[in-house]
Structure formats: C-alpha cells, structure tokens
GUSETOR-99899 format. One record per residue (C-alpha): x, y, z; residue in three letters. Coordinates in steps of 0.2 Angstrom, whole numbers, plus 2048, in hexadecimal, padded with zeros to 3 digits. Example, Ala and Ser with C-alpha at 12.3 -4.5 7.8 and 13.67 -1.06 7.14 Angstrom:
83E7EA827ALA;8447FB824SER;
This chain:
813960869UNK;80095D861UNK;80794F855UNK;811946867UNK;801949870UNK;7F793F861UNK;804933860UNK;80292E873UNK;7EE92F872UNK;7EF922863UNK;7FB91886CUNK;7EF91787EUNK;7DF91586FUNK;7E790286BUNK;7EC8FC87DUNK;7DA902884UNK;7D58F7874UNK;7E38EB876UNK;7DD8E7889UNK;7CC8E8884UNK;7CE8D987AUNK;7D98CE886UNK;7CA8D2893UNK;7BD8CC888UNK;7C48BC883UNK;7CA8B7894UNK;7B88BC89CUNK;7AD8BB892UNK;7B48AE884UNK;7AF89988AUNK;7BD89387DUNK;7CC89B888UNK;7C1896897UNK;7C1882892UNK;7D288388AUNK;7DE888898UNK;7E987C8A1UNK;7E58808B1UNK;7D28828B1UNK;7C78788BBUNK;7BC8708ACUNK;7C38628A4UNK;7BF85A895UNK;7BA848894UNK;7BD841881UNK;7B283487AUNK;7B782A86DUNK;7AC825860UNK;7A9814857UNK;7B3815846UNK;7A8812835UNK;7A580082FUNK;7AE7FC81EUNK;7A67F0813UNK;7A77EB802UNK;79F7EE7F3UNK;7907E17F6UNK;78D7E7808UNK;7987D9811UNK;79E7E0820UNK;7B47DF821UNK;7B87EB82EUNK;7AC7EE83FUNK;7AF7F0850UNK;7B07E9860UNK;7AF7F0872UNK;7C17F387DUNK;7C77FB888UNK;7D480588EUNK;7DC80A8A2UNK;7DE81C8A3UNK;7E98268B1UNK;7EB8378B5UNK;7FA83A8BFUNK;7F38488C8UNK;7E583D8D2UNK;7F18318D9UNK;7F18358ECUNK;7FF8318F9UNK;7F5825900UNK;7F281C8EEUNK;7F280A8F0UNK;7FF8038E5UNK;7FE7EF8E8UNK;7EB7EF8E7UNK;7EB7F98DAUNK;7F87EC8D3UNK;7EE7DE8D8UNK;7DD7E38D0UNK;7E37E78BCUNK;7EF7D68BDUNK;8007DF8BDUNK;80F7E08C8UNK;8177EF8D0UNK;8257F18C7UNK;81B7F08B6UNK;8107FD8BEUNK;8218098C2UNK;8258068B0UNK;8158098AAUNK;8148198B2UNK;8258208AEUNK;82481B89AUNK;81482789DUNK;81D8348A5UNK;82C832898UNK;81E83688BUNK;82284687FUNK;80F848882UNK;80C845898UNK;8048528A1UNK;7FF84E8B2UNK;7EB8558AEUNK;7E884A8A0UNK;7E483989FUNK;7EF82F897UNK;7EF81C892UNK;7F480F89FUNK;7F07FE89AUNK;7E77FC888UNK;7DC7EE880UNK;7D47E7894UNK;7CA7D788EUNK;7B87D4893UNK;7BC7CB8A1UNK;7CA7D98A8UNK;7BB7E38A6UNK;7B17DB8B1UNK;7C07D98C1UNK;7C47EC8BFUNK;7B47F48BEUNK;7B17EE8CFUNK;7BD7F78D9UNK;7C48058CDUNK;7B98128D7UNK;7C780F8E6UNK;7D48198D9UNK;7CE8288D3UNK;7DF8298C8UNK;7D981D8BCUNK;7C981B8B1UNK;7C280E8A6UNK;7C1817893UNK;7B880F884UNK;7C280C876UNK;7BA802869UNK;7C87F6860UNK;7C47F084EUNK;7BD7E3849UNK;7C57D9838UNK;7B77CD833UNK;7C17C4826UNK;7D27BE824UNK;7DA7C7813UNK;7D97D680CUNK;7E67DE819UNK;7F07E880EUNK;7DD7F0808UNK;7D77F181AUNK;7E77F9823UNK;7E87F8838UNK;7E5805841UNK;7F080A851UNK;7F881885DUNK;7FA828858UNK;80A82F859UNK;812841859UNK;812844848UNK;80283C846UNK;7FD847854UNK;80485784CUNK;7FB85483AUNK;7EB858843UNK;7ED85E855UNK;7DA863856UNK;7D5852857UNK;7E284685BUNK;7E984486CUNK;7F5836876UNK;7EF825874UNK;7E3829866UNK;7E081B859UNK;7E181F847UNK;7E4819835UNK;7F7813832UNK;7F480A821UNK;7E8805815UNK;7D480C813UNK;7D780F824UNK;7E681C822UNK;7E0822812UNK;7CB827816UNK;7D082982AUNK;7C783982BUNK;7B7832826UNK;7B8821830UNK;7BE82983EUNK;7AE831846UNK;7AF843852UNK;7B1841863UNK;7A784486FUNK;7AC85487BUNK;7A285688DUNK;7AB863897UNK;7AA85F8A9UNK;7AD86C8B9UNK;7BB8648C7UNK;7BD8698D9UNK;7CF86D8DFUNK;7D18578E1UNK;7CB8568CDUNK;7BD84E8D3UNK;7AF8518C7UNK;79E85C8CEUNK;79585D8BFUNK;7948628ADUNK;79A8738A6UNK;78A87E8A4UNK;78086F8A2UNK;788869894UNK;786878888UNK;799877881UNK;79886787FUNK;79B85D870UNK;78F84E868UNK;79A83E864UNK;795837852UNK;79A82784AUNK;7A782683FUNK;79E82582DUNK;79D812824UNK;7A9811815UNK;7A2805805UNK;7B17FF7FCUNK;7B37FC7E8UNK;7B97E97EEUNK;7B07DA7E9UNK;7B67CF7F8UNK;7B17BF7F1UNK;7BB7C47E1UNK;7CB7C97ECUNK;7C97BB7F8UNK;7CA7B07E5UNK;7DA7BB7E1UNK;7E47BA7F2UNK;7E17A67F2UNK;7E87A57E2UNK;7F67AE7E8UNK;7FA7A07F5UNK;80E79C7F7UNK;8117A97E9UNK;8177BB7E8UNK;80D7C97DEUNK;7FE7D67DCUNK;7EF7D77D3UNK;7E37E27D0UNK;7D37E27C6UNK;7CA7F27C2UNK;7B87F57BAUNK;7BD7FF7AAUNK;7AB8097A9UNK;7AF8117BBUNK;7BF8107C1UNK;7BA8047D0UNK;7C87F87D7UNK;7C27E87D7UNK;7CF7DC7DFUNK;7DD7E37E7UNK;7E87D67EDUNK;7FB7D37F2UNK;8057C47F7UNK;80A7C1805UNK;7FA7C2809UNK;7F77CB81CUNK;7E67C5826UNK;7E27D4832UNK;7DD7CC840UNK;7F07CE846UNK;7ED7E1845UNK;7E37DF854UNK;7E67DB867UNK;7F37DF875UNK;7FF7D6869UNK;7FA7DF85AUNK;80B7EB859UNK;8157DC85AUNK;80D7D384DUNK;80F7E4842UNK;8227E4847UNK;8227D2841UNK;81A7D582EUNK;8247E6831UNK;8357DC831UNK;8337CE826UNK;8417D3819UNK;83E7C3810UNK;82C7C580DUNK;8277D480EUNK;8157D3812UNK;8107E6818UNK;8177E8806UNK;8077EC7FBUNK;80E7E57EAUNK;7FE7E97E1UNK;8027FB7E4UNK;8137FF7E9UNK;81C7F07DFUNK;8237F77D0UNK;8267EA7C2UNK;82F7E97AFUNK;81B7E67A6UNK;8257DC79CUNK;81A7D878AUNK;80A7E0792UNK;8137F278CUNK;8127ED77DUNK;8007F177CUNK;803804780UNK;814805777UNK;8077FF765UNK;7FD80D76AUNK;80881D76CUNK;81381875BUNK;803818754UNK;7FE82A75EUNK;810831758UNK;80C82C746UNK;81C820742UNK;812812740UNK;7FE80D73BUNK;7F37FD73CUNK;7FA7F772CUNK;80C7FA731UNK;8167E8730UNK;8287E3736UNK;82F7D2731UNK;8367C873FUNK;8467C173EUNK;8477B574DUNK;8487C6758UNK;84D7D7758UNK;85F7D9751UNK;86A7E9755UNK;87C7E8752UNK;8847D7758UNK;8767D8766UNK;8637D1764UNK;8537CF76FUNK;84D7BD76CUNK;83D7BA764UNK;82D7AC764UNK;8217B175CUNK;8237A674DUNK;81C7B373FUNK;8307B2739UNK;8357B8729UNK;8227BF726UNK;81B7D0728UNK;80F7D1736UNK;8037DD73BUNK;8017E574CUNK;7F37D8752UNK;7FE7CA74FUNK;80E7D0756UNK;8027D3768UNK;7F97C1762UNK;80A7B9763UNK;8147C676DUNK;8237C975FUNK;8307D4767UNK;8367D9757UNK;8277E1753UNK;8277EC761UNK;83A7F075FUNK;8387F574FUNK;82A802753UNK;834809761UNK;84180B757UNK;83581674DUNK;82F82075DUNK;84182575FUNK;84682C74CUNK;83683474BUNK;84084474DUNK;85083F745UNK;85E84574EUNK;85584A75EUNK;850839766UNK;84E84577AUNK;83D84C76FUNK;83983A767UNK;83983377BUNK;830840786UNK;823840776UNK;82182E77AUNK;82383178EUNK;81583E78DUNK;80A832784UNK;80D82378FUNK;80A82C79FUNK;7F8831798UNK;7F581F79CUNK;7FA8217B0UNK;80A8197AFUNK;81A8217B5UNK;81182F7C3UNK;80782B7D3UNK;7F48287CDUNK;7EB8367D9UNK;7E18277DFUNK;7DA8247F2UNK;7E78187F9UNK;7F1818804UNK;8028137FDUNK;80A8117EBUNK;8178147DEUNK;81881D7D0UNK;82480F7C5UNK;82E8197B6UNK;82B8207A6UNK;83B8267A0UNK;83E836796UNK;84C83F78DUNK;8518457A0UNK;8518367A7UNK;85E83079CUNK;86683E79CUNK;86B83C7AFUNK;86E82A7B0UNK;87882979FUNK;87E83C79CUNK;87784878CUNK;87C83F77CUNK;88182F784UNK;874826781UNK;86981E76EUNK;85C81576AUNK;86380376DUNK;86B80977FUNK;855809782UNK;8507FC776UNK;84A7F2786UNK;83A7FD788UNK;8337F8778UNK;82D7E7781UNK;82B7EF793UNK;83A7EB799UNK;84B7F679CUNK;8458067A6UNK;8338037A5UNK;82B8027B8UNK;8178007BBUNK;80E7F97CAUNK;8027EC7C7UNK;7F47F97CAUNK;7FD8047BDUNK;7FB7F37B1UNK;7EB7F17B3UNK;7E78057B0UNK;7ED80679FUNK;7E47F579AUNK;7D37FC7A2UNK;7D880C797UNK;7DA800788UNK;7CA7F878CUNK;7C280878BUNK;7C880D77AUNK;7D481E781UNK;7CD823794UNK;7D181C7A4UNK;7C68217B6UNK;7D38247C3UNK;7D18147CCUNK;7CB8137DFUNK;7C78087EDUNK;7B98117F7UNK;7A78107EEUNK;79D81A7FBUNK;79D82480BUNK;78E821817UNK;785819807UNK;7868297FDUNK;7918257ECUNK;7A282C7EBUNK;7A083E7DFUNK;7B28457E0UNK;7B58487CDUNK;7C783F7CEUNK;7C082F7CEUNK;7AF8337C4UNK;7B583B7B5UNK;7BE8327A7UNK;7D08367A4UNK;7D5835792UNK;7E582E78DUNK;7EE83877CUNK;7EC82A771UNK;7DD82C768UNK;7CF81F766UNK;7D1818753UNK;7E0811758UNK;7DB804766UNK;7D27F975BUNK;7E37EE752UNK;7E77ED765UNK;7D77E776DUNK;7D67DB75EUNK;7EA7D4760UNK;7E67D3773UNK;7D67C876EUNK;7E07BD762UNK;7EC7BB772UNK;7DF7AF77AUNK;7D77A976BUNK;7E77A2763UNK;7F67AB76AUNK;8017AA77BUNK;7F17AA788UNK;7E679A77CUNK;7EA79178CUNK;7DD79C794UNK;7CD79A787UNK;7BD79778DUNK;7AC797784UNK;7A379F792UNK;7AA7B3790UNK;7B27BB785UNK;7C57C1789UNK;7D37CB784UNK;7E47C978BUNK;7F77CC78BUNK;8047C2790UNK;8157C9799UNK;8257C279FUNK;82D7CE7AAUNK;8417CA7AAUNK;8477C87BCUNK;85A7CA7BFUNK;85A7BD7D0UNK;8507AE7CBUNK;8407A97C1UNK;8367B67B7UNK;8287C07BAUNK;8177B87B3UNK;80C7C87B0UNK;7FD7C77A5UNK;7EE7D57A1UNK;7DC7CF79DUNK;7CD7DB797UNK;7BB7D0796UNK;7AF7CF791UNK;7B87D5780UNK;7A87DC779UNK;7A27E6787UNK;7B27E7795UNK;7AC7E67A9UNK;7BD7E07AEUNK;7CE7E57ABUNK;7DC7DB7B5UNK;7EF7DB7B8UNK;7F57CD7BEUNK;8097CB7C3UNK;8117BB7C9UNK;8237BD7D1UNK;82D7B07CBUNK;81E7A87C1UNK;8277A67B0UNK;81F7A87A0UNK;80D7B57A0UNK;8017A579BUNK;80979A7A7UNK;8017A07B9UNK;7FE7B47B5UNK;7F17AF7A7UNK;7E87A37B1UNK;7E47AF7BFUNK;7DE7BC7B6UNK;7D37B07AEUNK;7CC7A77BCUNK;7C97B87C5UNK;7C27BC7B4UNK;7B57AF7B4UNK;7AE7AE7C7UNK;7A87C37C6UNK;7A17C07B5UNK;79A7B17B6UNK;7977AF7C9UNK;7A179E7CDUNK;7B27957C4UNK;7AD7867B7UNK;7C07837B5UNK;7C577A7C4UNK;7D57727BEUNK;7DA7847B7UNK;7D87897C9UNK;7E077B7D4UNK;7F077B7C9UNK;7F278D7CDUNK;7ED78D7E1UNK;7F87807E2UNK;8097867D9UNK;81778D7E9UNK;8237967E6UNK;82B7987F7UNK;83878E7F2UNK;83F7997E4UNK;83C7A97F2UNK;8497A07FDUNK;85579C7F2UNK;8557AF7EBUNK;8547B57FFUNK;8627A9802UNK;86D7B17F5UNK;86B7BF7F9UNK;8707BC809UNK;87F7B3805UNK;8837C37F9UNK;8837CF808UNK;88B7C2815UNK;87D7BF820UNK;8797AB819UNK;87879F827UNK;87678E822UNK;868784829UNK;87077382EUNK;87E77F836UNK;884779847UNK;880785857UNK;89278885BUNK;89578F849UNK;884798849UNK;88B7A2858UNK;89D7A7852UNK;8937AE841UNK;8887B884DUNK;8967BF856UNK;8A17C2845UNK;8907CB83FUNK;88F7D684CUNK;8A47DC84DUNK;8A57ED84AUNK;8B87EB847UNK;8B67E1836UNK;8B07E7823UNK;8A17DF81DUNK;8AF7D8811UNK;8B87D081EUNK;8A67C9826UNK;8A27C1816UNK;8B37B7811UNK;8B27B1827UNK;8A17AD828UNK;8A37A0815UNK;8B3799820UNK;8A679382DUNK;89B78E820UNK;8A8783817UNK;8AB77B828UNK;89A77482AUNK;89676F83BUNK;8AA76D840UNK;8AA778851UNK;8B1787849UNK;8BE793852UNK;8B97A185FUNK;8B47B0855UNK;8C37BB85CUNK;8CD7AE854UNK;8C47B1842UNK;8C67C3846UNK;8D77C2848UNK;8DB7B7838UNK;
C-alpha cells in the first residue's frame, strides 16, 4: 500500500510541476505571447538594404535602388470594399484583381492575418498615384522593398540575381524567411547570402478587434533593430574581367585567372556572356526563363566552372610531374619520337619534330611530343608489374593533390568536379581484368577519361607556378572591409609531388613561348610561361585551351583559358591568355593587332551548324527557308503521341525533301 501511495504522490509531484510550467510560459513568457496566431500584436517586418558588392579596387557592381511592393491582408477587406476604385487607383482591371487575389489564396503559404504580396516592383511614379488615396483601403499597404541595382553589364554569372523565395528556400531557414522574401538564387549572391542579406527589422504592434493598429507593444521593448546587410569585396579585377568577357565575343568558353600567392580569382568569365540588368524589373522572371530555356546557348551555364573539358596537352604538365613523383622516370629520362606513339597496329600522331632523337622532358612540353608523354604513362602503369589497379589509383591520388577530379571546397555557387579515373572507375565501366594500359593510353595527353573545368586548369598551373602548393581559390576578398581569415582559403595546400621536380617543367613551359607551340605570343615586355592544348571534340571543331604563368620569374598570374571550337591552343586560347596577361601586369595592351584579330573571330556559325545537327539527329530540325504550310504539319507530327520518335524522324525528312511543295495533312503522314 506504502509503495502505491508513493507511486501516486510521485505521479501528482510531475503534473503540479508539469502545469506549473505550462502556466509560466503562457503568462508570464512574451515569446508565446508574440508568437501565437491569434493575438492581438502583430508583427510588422522591415526589410533591410542588401550589402553592396564591389570588386577588388573599390568599383561598386551591385547596389541598390528603392521599390516597392503592394501588400494585402485578407482579413481587412470589409463588405463595403471598393473594388473598381481600388481597380482604378493601382491601374488594374477587376478580373486581374479576382486573379490576383485567388493565386494568393491558392498559396501553400496564405493566411488571412498575414500580409502577403499583391503587386511587386510599383515604379516612382505608381508611387506617387497610390500613396494618395491608399489610406481609403486598409487591406492594403505600401512596403519597401529595395530591388538591386547592377551597375555594369557582365560579370552575371559572378554576380547571380536575386529573386522570390520559395518553399524549400523557405524551409532551409524558416526563422527568417517568409513569403515574398528576396534572396540569393545564383552566383555571390547565393553563395555569401547570409552576409548580404542584412536582419530584419521586427516592431511588434497591438491591433483592436478591426486590426487596426493602437500603438506599439510595450513601447517597443521586444522590438528588433533592422541592420544593413554587410558590403562584400570581391577577388575580381573588373577591368581584367570586362578585358576577358569581350574577348569572348561570338565565342564559347571560360576563363579564369587566379593570383598564385593567394588563391584570389582574378577573372571569372564565361561565354555567352549574361549582362544583369535583365535580372531585374517586373520582367525579370521572364527574362530568366528565357536564358533559362536557351538549349542552344546555354547562357546561365557558368562554363568557367561547371563546364568540364578533355585539358587536352595542358595535362601533360601534371602527368611529367607525378611519373616523376612515382619514380618511373627523372629529368634526364629521354624517349625517342617516331612520328607518334605506336601501340599495335594503332598510334597517336605526333608534331613535335624532335623525331628519331631522344629528348628530354623540357622539349617534349617545348614542342608538345605525344610520344613522350605516352611513353611515360606507360611507365606509371607497369610501375607494379602485373597490378596496373595500384599503378592507376597511385597516380589518381597524386593527381587529385592538384584539385582535379573532386569539387574544390571553394566559395561558389556552382561547379564540377571533372574526372580523375582510378582502378574502380574502370572497373565499372569496363568490368575487373578487362581493361590495359593501351585501353587508357589517351589520358597520357589529357584526353580519353580525363574531365577538369577551366578553374580546375588554371589551379594546377597556379600550383605549378608555385613550385607544389595551391591556395584553395575564391571570389570574396572581404566582408565589411575586414579581410577574409577562414583557413580554407589562407593556408596553402600542398600537392604530393615534391618541389625539386617542377623545375624541367617550369623550364619546358618557358621554352613553349620562347621557341615552341605558344612563340606566336612572345613579347619583350614580361616574362611568360605557357602551355598549349588542343581538346579533341567529337561534333565539330576542337577545343583551343591554353595555360600561361607570368611573370615566369616571380608568378602573379596564372590563367586557363579554353576556346570551344577554337582549334589548335596557340591559335585564339594562347592569345587570350596573353592579352589578359599583359593589361594586369602592365596596366594597358601594346599588342593591338594581337587583340583585334581575337575580338573579332565568331564562331556562331560553327555553334549552328553543331545545334543544327543535332537537331536533325533527334528529329526536331526545321529548315529555315521551309514554307508555313509544311512548318505546321511538322509541328503537329512532333506533337502526335501515337508515332515513335523513329517514325517522326523518317516523316518530318519526307517534308523536308519536299521543300516548300504544300505537303499532305499530318493525319495523312500519320497514316503512311
């Protein structure tokens, strides 16, 4: 009986505690007071200006601008509400008011006590019209919400857009983001969103039974001070990346330039370039939709980053420098060229023009020789004879010390990690004992599985620069003036190839512009060291891709530069590079020729053509010159759900063939 009798004591001990509890925090507690639903305060948001971001010499690239927005709260609208004034004062007509007004109520996020977005972006002049009169409809209120301000027109793939949060934007930080909040979607402006941002401002205002406002909630002692977002200082040298992205004109491609001492991107660029102005506006999410759906171009595509390309001959660099780290081969180690690499009945061409004469490693980089490079490879692979999976993820370890093959850990955004093959890569895509060293020869001169984005590129030649370590590279310099100090970006990472062994290859890349592959690029005014690469490119023209360290005695800049569909390395890749070379290290360009053969080479043509293939290879080719008639019937046979995309294909060439002969009804097609 005791032990029941203490049992039933301990059991009224926790609900007196229990209720205790509950009573305090709903009486006495001001965070359930101001959080509940159906409390008479309200809280009235204000949203703060978002931090400026500028580049690396102070220019300004991102402010703000004042806008405005129309807010409704459904609960304020009366029976009496005047619907065609209302109509009549914001410039809208009452159907698009009863559309408005059910797409809000249809909203995953509508409550009838919380203001939600009505009409956004209201220009100075809507401003000016409404503010008069919106007094007469309590339902609806005039918020500030400061719009950005792009104050150049490139860079849009570094800059991002900001736009509407929604739900899962919502749900990644539900503390501070509500309905019709702006945020970061891409670029520094996704990626340092928390800083740029701001806090919002929080006044907590009591409401009669009408939700009209009486005054402030305890005179403002739960209140919460707005503060500016903080200003962002970039690592960009806009004058440098304005330089970049015009030399990207009517091309395709991505560079990137990085100071080697510190990791700091230089030049970002990508082509199609985006100016983003467009991100802003009433029109701004269809012009986003429109860079969005451009198949053909690809322009919200940053190839700097997220492009992964063969490296072509700029691997070779890396590829010296780990068969020297394995031991198969040392600074003295020669190969005699014969015209190429020769395995079986097959060979990989060479040009180097050292044939039938040993060379060293300086000279096969000075003239590119594949043989040289094949041969070494072939050496990585028997270093354990008879177990060529240890050979290979020896060298795949190794090479991923230089920040190929993984995502780089940086502060964008967006990217890709390329490929670095190992033993069980090939494993899976050829099957365990499948597979030999002339099944992978192609990787000895950066082609065959080997995938780096030009970022990627320009990261190993900045480690090469700097004799074994890298800096993780970045775009942001500073916060609010104070110099970034996360150790990620400020500590050097040190690659597994130690540093006696960079010397043969700094020197061979010297040679490259001295009197090798890049002489078209020599200037007596700094001192460079270069690499040229052709990237093989199954649909068209091949990749020009060329990497360039200068000065060569004490590096500041280390570029990637890739062309699509530029041809050889030295022909537009080189040039670039060099150019880009020459205006930060010397302040201005000397070589004007250089620099208006390269601004005014298009390639657009050569982007159709592949697009149009393409098209014609999945059926969706229409002909230009195609009469209306017969543009029709292909639209309908492309939208049948009844034919194979087989069956498409072989009636949509049959129009074609016709040319602008009025072609039968579609249902006839159909039925042939």
């Amino acid at each position: 009986m005791k032990k029941f009798q203490i049992l039933i004591w301990i059991l009224v001990f926790f609900a007196i505690l229990f209720i205790a509890r509950i009573s305090y925090l709903q009486l006495f507690t001001e965070k359930y007071k101001l959080n509940a639903a159906n409390t008479s305060i309200k809280a009235e948001y204000q949203i703060p200006l978002r931090g400026y971001i500028m580049d690396r010499n102070g220019k300004i690239l991102v402010g703000n601008t004042p806008s405005y927005e129309l807010t409704f709260t459904h609960a304020l609208i009366g029976a009496d509400f005047d619907t065609l004034g209302f109509c009549k004062l914001v410039n809208i007509t009452k159907p698009e008011f009863i559309r408005i007004i059910k797409n809000i109520r249809a909203s995953k996020n509508y409550s009838r006590l919380v203001p939600m977005t009505f009409i956004k972006g209201l220009t100075s002049k809507d401003l000016a019209r409404i503010q008069e009169k919106i007094f007469k409809y309590n339902a609806f209120s005039i918020v500030r919400t400061p719009e950005r301000n792009y104050l150049v027109h490139s860079a849009g793939n570094i800059l991002g857009y900001i736009n509407e949060v929604n739900e899962k934007y919502i749900k990644s930080d539900s503390a501070y983001y509500m309905p019709g909040n702006l945020a970061g979607m891409a670029g520094v402006e996704k990626s340092y969103e928390v800083y740029l941002r701001g806090i919002k401002g929080i006044k907590y205002i009591q409401k009669d039974r009408q939700l009209r406002s009486i005054g402030s909630y305890k005179g403002g002692e739960y209140d919460q001070e707005m503060q500016s977002g903080k200003d962002i200082t970039l690592t960009i040298d806009y004058e440098l990346q304005s330089l970049a992205e015009r030399l990207l004109v009517n091309k395709r491609g991505g560079i990137v330039a990085i100071d080697p001492n510190n990791g700091e991107i230089l030049v970002m660029a990508s082509a199609p370039i985006i100016d983003p102005s467009v991100f802003v506006g009433r029109d701004k999410n269809k012009h986003i939709y429109a860079l969005q759906m451009d198949s053909m171009n690809k322009p919200m595509y940053d190839r700097s980053v997220q492009a992964s390309y063969p490296p072509g001959s700029t691997f070779k660099l890396v590829n010296g420098l780990v068969a020297m780290q394995m031991g198969v081969i040392d600074e003295k180690t020669t190969f005699i060229c014969k015209y190429g690499f020769h395995y079986g009945n097959r060979k990989i061409g060479c040009h180097c023009g050292y044939y039938y004469t040993p060379i060293t490693m300086d000279k096969a980089i000075q003239k590119s020789c594949n043989n040289y490079f094949a041969e070494a490879y072939v050496k990585i692979l028997n270093k354990y004879p008879g177990n060529i999976e240890k050979s290979i993820d020896e060298w795949s370890s190794i090479m991923k010390s230089f920040g190929v093959g993984d995502y780089m850990n940086n502060d964008l955004p967006v990217g890709s990690k390329g490929n670095i093959p190992d033993a069980a890569y090939y494993n899976r895509r050829y099957g365990k004992d499948r597979w030999n060293i002339y099944t992978i020869i192609s990787n000895s001169i950066g082609q065959g599985e080997i995938l780096a984005t030009p970022l990627q590129i320009a990261n190993y030649t900045a480690a090469i620069a700097n004799r074994g370590f890298f800096y993780t590279p970045h775009i942001v310099k500073a916060i609010n003036g104070k110099p970034i100090t996360e150790p990620n970006f400020t500590k050097p990472k040190n690659t597994k190839v130690d540093r006696k062994y960079f010397d043969i290859v700094n020197k061979g890349m010297e040679m490259v512009i001295l009197n090798g592959t890049g002489r078209r690029i020599f200037t007596k005014s700094f001192s460079q060291e270069g690499k040229t690469g052709t990237s093989q490119n199954p649909h068209g023209k091949d990749h020009s891709i060329f990497v360039l360290i200068a000065p060569a005695d004490k590096p500041k800049i280390a570029i990637a530069v890739v062309v699509e569909n530029g041809g050889y390395g030295a022909s537009y890749a080189g040039p670039v590079a060099s150019l880009i070379a020459e205006k930060y290290l010397t302040g201005a360009i000397s070589r004007k020729a250089l620099e208006e053969s390269v601004e005014k080479a298009n390639f657009q043509g050569e982007y159709t053509r592949q697009w149009n293939e393409y098209l014609k290879k999945i059926g969706k080719y229409i002909p230009p010159n195609l009469g209306q008639a017969a543009k029709d019937t292909i639209k309908k046979i492309q939208e049948s759900k009844k034919l194979t995309s087989k069956e498409k294909q072989r009636m949509i060439q049959k129009i074609i063939n016709q040319g602008n002969i009025k072609p039968k009804s579609s249902d006839d097609f159909i039925g042939d």
